[in-house]
N, C-alpha and C positions, 0 to 999 in steps of 0.2 A: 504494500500500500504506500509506503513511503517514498520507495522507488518511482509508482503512478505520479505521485503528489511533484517528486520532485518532473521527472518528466513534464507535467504539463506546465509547469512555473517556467522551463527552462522554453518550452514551445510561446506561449504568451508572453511573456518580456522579448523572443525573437521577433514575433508579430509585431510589437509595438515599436522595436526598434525599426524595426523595415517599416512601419506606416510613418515613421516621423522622420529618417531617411529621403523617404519619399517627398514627404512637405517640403525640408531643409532643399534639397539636391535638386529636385525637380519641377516644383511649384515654383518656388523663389531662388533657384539657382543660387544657393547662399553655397558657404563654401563650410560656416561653422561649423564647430563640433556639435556632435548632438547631447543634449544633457541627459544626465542617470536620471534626475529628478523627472524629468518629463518624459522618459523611459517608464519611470516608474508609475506615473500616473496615468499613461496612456495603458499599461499590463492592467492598473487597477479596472480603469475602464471597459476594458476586454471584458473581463471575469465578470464583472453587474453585468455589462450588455450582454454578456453569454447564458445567465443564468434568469432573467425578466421572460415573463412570458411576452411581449413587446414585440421580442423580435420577428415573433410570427410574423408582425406586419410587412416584412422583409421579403419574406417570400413570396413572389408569385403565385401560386399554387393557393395559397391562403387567400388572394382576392378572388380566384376561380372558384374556391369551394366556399364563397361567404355570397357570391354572385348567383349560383348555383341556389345556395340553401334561398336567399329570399325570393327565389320563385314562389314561395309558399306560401308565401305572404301578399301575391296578388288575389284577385277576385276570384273565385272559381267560374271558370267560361273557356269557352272553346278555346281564343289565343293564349291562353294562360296552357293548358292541357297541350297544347300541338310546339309551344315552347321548351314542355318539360321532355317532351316525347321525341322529340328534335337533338336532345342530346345521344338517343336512339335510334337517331338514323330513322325515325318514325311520325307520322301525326295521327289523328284520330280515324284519317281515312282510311289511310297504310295497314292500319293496325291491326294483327289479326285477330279477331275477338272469336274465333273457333277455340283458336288455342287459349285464348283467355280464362274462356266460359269453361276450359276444361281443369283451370287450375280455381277455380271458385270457390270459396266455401262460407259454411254459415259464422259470422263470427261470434264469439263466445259472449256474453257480456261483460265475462272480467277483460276480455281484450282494451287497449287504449284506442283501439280505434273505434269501437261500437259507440253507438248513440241513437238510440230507440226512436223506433222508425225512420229515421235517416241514411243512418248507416249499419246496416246488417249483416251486406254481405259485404265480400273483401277478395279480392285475387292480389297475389304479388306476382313480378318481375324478379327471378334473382341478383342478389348484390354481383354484380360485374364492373372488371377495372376500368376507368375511364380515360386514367393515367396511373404513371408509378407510384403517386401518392393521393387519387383520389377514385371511391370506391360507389359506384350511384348503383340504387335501386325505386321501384316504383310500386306504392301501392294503389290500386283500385279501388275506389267503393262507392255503393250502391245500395239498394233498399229491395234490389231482387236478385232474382238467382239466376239472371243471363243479366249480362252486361253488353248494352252498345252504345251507340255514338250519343244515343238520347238519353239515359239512363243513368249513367256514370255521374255519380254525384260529388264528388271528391277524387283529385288526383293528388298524392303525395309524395313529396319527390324526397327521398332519400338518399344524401348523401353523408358519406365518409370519408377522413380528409386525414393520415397516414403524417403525423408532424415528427419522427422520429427526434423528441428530445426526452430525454429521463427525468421523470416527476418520480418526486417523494413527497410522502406525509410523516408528522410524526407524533405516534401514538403515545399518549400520555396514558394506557395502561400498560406499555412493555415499557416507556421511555425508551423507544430505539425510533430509529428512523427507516423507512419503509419504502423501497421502490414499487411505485406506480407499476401494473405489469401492463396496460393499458395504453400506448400511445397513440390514440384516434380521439379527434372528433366527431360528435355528430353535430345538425342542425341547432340542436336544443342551446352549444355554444354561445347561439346569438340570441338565446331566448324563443326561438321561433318551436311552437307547440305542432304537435302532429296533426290534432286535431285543437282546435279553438273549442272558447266554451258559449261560441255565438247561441 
């Protein structure tokens, strides 16, 4: 462990000396020496930046799967539906609703998706990659037991969004600290419910 510890100390203070390097040499053409002090400050800066959850913002991938998620949060209507389905190379036309109607079932009441008379019945889409780090699926639902183009009363677009950073918690009944096994997103990040409580 001490060996890790040291390693990454020795990798982040290299970073920080190459990004101020960079400013001195190449921004400003200066010629000075670079200072420990601001060596040092720039590693400290490293480590907060590295370890905030912030940086999501950084990534690309994080505006696709936050772009994605508030699909859900339009109107329920046809451009809303041929939108989400669109990430599927599909629209409401396209869609085959044979195979749909064959994955159909009645939903349970304890499910999060039911809501009497509204919503009863339910088909999914399985979760498939859409890229390396984001993961879409589709749920259907409806208030009967065949689904078409008139009928679908809710589409739900589910995505997952792969942020490979290591979260911990830490439990104040073992007093240790505890890795996250978990590195996904879902929608619910941005607050966006699967079902509203319209």
């Amino acid at each position: 462990m001490f060996l890790v510890i040291i390693c990454f100390l020795l990798i982040v203070f290299t970073l920080s000396y190459f990004i101020w390097w960079l400013i001195y040499r190449k921004l400003f053409k200066s010629q000075k020496k670079i200072s420990k002090f601001l060596v040092f400050i720039g590693a400290v800066g490293l480590i907060v930046f590295y370890y905030t959850p912030y940086s999501y913002y950084l990534e690309p991938s994080f505006y696709e799967f936050k772009k994605m998620c508030k699909l859900n949060e339009l109107s329920d209507n046809e451009e809303k539906y041929n939108k989400i389905l669109s990430y599927f190379g599909l629209s409401l036309d396209s869609l085959d609703y044979e195979l749909l109607n064959n994955k159909i079932h009645k939903l349970p009441k304890e499910s999060i998706y039911y809501k009497k008379n509204k919503y009863t019945y339910g088909a999914y889409l399985e979760l498939i990659p859409y890229s390396n780090r984001i993961k879409i699926s589709i749920a259907f639902l409806g208030n009967q037991n065949k689904l078409n183009k008139k009928n679908i009363k809710r589409i739900y677009f589910a995505v997952i969004w792969k942020h490979h950073r290591e979260e911990y918690y830490f439990s104040g009944l073992t007093y240790r600290w505890h890795r996250v096994k978990s590195n996904q997103r879902g929608c619910n990040y941005f607050g966006i419910r699967r079902i509203s409580n319209e």
